[in-house]
PyMOL Python script that loads the backbone (N, CA, C, O; Angstrom):
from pymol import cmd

cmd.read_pdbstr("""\
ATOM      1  N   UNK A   1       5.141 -15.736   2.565  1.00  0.00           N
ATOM      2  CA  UNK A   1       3.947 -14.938   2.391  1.00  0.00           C
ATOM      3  C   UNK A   1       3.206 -15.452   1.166  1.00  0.00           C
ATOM      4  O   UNK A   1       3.916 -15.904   0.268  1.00  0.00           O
ATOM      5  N   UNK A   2       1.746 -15.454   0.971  1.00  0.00           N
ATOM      6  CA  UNK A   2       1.527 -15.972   0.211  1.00  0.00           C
ATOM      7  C   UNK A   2       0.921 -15.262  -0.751  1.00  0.00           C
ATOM      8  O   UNK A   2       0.840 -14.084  -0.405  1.00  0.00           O
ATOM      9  N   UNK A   3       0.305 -15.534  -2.161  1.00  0.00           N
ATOM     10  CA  UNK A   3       0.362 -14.523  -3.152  1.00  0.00           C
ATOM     11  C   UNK A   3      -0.933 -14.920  -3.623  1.00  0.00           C
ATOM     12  O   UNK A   3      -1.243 -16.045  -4.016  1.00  0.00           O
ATOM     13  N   UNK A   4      -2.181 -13.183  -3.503  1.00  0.00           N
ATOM     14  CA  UNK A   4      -3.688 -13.975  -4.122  1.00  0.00           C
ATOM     15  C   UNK A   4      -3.964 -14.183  -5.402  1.00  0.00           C
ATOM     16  O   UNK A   4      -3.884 -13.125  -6.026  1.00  0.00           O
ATOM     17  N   UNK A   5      -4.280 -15.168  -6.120  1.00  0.00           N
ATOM     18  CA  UNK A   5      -4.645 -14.921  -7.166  1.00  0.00           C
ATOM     19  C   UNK A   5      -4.727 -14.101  -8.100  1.00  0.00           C
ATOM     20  O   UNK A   5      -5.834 -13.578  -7.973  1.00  0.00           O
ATOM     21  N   UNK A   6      -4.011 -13.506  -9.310  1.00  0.00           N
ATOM     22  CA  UNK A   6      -4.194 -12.227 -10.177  1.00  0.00           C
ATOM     23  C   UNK A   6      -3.060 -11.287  -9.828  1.00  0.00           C
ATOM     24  O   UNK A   6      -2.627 -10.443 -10.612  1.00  0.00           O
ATOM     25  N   UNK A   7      -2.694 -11.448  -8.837  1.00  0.00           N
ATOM     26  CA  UNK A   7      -2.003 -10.088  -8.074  1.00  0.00           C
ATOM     27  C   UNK A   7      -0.500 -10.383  -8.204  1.00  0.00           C
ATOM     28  O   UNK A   7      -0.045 -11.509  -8.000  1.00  0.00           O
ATOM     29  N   UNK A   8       0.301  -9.256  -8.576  1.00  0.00           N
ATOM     30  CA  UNK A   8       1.839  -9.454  -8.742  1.00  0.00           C
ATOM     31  C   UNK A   8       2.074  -9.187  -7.268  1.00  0.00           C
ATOM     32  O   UNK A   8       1.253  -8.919  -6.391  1.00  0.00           O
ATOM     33  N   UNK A   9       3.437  -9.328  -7.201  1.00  0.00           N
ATOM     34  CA  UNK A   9       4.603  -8.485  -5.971  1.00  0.00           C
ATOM     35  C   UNK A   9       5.144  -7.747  -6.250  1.00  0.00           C
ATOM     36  O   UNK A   9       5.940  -7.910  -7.175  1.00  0.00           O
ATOM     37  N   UNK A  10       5.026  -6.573  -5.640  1.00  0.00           N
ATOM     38  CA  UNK A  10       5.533  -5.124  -5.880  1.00  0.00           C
ATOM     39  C   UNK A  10       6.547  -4.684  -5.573  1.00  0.00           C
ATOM     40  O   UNK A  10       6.618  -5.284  -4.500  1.00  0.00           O
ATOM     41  N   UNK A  11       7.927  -3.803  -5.626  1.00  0.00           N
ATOM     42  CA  UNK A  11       8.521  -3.470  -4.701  1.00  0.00           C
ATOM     43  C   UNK A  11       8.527  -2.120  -5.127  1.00  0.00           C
ATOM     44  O   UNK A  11       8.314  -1.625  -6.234  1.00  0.00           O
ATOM     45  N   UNK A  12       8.892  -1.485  -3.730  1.00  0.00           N
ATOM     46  CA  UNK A  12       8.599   0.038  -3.693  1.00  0.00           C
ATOM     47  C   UNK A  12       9.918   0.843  -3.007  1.00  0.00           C
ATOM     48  O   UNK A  12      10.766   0.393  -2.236  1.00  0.00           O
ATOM     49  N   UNK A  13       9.839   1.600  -3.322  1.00  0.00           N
ATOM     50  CA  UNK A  13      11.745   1.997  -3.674  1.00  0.00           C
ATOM     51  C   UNK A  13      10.680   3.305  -2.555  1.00  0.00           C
ATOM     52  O   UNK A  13       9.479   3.571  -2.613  1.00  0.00           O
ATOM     53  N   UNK A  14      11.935   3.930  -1.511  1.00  0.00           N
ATOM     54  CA  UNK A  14      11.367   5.037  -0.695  1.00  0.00           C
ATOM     55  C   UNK A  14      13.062   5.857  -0.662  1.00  0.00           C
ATOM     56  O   UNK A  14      14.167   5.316  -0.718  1.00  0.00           O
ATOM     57  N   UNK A  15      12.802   6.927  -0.581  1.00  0.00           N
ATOM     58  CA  UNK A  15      13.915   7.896  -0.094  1.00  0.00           C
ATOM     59  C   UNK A  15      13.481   8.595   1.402  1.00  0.00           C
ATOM     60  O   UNK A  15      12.378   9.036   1.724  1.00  0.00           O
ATOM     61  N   UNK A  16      14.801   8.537   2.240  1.00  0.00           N
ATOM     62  CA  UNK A  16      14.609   8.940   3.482  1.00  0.00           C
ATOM     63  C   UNK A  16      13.764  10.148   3.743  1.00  0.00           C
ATOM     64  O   UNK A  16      13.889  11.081   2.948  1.00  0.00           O
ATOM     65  N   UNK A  17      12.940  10.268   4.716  1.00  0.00           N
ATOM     66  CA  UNK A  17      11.495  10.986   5.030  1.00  0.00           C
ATOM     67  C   UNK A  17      10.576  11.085   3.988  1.00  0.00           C
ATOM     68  O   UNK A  17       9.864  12.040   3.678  1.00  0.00           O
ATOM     69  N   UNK A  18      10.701   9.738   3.373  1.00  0.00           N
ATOM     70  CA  UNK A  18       9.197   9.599   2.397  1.00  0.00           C
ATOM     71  C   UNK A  18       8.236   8.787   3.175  1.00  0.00           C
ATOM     72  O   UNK A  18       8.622   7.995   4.035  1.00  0.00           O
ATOM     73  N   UNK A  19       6.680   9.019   2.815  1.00  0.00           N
ATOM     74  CA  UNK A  19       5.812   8.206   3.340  1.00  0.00           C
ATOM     75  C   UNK A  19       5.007   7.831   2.346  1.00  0.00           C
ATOM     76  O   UNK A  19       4.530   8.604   1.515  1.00  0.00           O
ATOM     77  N   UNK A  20       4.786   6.357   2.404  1.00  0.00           N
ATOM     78  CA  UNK A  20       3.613   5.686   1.204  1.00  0.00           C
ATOM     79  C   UNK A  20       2.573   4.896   1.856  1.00  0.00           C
ATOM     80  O   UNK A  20       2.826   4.300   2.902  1.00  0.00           O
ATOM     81  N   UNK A  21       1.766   4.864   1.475  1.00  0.00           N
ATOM     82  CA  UNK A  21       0.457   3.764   1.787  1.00  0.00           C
ATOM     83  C   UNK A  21       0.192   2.993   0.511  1.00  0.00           C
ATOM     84  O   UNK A  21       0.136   3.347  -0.667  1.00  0.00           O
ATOM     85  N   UNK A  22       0.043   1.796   1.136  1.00  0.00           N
ATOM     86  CA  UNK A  22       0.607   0.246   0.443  1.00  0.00           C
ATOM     87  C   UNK A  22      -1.254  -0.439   0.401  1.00  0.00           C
ATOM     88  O   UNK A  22      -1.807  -1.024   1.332  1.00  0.00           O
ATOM     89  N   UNK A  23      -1.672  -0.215  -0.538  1.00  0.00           N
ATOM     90  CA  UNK A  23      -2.856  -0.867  -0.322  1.00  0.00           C
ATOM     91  C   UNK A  23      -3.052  -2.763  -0.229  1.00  0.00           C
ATOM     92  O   UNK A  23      -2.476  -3.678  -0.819  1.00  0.00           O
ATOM     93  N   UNK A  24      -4.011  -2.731   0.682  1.00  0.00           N
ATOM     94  CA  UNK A  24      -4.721  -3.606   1.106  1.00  0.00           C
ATOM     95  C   UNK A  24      -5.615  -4.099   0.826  1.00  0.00           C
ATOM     96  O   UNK A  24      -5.700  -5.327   0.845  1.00  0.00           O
ATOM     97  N   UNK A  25      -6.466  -3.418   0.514  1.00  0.00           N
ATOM     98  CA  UNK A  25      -8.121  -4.406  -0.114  1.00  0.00           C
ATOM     99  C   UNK A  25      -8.016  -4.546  -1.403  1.00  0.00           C
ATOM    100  O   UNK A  25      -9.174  -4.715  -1.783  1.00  0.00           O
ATOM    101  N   UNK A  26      -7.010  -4.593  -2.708  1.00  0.00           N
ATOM    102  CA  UNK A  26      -6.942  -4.797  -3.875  1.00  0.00           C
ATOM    103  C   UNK A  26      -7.637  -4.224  -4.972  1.00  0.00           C
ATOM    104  O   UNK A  26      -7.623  -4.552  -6.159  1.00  0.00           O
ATOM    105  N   UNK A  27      -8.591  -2.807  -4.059  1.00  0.00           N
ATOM    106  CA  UNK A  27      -9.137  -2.571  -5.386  1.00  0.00           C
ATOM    107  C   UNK A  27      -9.072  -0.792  -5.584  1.00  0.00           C
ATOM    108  O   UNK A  27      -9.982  -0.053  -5.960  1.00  0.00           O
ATOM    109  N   UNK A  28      -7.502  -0.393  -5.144  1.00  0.00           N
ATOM    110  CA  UNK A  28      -6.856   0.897  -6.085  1.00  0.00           C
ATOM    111  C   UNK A  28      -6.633   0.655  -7.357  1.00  0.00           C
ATOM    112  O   UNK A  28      -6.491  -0.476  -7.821  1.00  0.00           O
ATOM    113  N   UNK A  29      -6.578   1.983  -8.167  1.00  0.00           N
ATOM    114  CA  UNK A  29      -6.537   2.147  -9.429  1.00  0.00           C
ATOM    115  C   UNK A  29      -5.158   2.386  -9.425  1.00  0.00           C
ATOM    116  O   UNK A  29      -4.701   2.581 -10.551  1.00  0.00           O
ATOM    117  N   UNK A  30      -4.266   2.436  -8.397  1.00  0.00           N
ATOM    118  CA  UNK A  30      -3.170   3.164  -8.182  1.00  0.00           C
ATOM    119  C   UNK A  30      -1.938   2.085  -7.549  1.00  0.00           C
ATOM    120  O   UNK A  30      -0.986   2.448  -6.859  1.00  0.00           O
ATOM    121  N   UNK A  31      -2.211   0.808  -7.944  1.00  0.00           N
ATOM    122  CA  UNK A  31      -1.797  -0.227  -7.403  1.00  0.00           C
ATOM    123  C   UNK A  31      -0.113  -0.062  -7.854  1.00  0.00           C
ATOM    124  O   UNK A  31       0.345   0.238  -8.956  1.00  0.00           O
ATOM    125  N   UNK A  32       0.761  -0.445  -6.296  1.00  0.00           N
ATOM    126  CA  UNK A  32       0.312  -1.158  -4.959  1.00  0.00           C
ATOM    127  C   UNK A  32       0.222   0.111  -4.060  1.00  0.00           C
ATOM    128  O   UNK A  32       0.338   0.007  -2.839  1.00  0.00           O
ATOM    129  N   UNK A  33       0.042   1.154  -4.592  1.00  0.00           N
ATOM    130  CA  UNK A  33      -0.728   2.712  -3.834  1.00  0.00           C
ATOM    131  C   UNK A  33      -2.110   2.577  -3.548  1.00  0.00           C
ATOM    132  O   UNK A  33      -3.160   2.312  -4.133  1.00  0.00           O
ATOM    133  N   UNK A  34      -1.742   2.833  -2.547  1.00  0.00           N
ATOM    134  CA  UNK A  34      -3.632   3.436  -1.912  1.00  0.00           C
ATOM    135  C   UNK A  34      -4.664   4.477  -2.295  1.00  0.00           C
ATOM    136  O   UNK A  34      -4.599   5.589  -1.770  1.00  0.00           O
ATOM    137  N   UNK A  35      -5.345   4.273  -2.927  1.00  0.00           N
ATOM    138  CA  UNK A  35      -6.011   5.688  -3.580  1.00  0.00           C
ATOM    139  C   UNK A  35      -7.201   6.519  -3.170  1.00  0.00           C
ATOM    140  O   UNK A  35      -7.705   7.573  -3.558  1.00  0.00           O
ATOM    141  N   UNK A  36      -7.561   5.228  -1.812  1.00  0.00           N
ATOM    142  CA  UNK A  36      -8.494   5.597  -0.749  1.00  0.00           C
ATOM    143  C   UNK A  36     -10.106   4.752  -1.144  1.00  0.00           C
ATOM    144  O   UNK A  36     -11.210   5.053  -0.691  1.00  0.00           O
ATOM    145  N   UNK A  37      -9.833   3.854  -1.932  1.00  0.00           N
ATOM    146  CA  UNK A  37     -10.886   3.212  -2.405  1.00  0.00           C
ATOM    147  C   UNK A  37     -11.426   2.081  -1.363  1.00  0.00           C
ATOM    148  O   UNK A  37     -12.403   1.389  -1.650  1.00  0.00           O
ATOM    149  N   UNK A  38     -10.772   1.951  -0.218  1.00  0.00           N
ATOM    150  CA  UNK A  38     -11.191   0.930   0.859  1.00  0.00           C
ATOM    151  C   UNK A  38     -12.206   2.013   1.374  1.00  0.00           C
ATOM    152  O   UNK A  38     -13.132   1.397   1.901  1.00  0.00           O
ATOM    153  N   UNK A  39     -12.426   3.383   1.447  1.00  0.00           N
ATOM    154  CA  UNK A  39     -13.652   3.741   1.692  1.00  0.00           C
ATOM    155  C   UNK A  39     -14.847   3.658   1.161  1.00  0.00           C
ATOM    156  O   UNK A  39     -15.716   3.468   2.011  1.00  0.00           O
ATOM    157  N   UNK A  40     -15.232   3.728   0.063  1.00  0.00           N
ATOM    158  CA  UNK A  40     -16.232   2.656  -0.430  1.00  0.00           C
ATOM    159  C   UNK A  40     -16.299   1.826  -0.074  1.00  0.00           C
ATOM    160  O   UNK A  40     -17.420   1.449   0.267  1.00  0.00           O
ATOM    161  N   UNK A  41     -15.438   1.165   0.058  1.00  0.00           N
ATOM    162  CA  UNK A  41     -15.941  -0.515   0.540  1.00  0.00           C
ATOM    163  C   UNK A  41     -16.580  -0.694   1.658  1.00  0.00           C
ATOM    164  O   UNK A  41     -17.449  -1.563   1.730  1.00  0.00           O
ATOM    165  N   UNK A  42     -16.214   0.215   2.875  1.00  0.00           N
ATOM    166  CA  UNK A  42     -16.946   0.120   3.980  1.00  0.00           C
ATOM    167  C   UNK A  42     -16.269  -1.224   4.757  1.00  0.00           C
ATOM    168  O   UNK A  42     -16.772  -1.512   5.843  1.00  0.00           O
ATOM    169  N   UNK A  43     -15.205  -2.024   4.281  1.00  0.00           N
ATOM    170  CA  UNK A  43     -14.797  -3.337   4.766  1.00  0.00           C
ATOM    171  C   UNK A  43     -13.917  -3.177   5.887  1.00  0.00           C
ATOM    172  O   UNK A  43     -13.532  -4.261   6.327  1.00  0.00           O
ATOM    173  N   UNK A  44     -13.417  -2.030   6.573  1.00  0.00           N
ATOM    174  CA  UNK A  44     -12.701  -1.689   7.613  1.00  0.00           C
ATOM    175  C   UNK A  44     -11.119  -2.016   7.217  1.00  0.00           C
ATOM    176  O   UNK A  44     -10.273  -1.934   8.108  1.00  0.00           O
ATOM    177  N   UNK A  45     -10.721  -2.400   5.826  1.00  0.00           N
ATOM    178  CA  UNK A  45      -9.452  -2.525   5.839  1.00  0.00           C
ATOM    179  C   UNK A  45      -8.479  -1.185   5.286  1.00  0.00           C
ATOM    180  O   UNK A  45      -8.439  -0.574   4.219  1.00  0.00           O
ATOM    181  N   UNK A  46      -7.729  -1.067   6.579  1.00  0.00           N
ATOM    182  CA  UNK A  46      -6.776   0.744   6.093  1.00  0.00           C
ATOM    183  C   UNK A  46      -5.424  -0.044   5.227  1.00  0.00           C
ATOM    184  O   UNK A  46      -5.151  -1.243   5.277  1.00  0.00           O
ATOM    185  N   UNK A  47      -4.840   0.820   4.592  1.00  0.00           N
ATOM    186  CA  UNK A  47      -3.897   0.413   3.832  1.00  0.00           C
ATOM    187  C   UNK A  47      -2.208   0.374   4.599  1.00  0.00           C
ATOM    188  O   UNK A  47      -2.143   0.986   5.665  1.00  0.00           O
ATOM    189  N   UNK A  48      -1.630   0.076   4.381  1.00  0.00           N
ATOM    190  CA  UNK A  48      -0.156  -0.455   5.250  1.00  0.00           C
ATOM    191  C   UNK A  48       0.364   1.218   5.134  1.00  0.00           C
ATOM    192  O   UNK A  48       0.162   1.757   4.046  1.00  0.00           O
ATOM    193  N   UNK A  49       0.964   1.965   6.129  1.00  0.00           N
ATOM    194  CA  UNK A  49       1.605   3.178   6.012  1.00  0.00           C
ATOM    195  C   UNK A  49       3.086   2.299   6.432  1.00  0.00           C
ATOM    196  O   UNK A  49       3.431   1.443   7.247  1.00  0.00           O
ATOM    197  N   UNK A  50       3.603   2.987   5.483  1.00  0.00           N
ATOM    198  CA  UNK A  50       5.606   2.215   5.113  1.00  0.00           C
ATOM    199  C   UNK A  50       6.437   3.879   4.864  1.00  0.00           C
ATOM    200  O   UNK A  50       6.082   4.783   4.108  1.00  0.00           O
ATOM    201  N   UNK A  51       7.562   3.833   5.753  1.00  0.00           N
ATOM    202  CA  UNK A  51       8.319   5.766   5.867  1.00  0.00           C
ATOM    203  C   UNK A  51       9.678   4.388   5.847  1.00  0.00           C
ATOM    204  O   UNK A  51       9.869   3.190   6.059  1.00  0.00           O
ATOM    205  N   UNK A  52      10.341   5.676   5.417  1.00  0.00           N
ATOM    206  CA  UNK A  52      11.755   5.428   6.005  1.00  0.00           C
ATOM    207  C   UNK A  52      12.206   6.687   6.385  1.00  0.00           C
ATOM    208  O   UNK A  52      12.004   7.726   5.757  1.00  0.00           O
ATOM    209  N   UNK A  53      12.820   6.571   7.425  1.00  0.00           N
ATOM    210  CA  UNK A  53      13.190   7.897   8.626  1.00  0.00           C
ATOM    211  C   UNK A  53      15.160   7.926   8.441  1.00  0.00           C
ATOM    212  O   UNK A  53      15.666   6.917   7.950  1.00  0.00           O
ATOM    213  N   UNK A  54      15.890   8.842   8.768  1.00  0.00           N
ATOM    214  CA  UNK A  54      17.286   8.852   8.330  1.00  0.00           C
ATOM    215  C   UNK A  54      17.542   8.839   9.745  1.00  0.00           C
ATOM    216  O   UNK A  54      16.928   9.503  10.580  1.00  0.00           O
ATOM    217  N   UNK A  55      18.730   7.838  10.016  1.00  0.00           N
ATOM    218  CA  UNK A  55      19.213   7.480  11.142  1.00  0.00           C
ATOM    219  C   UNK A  55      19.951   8.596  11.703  1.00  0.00           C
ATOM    220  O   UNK A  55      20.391   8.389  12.834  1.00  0.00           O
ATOM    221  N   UNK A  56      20.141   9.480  11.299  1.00  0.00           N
ATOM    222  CA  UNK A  56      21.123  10.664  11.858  1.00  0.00           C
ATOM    223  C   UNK A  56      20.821  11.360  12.794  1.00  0.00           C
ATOM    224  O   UNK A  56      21.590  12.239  13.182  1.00  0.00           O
TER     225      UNK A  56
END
""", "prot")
cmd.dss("prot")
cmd.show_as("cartoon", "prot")
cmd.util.cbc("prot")
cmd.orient("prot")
């Protein structure tokens, strides 16, 4: 995968029946959270929704 310019790699720790949104267009204040700022942009990009569900 490749890595843009400026931008670290994140990792994001979840506990079973959590849900996060993983932004995409790079310009949350809330980074690598989504803070809903791709609506402004108007650029059509939604942010990654990432759960982990308990196998039981």
């Amino acid at each position: 995968m490749s890595q843009q310019k400026g931008h670290s790699k994140e990792e994001v720790m979840l506990q079973c029946g959590e849900k996060k949104a993983i932004c995409r267009c790079l310009k949350s204040k809330n980074m690598p959270f989504c803070d809903g700022s791709h609506r402004e942009e108007g650029e059509g990009i939604m942010p990654i929704i990432v759960f982990c569900e308990d196998s039981k």
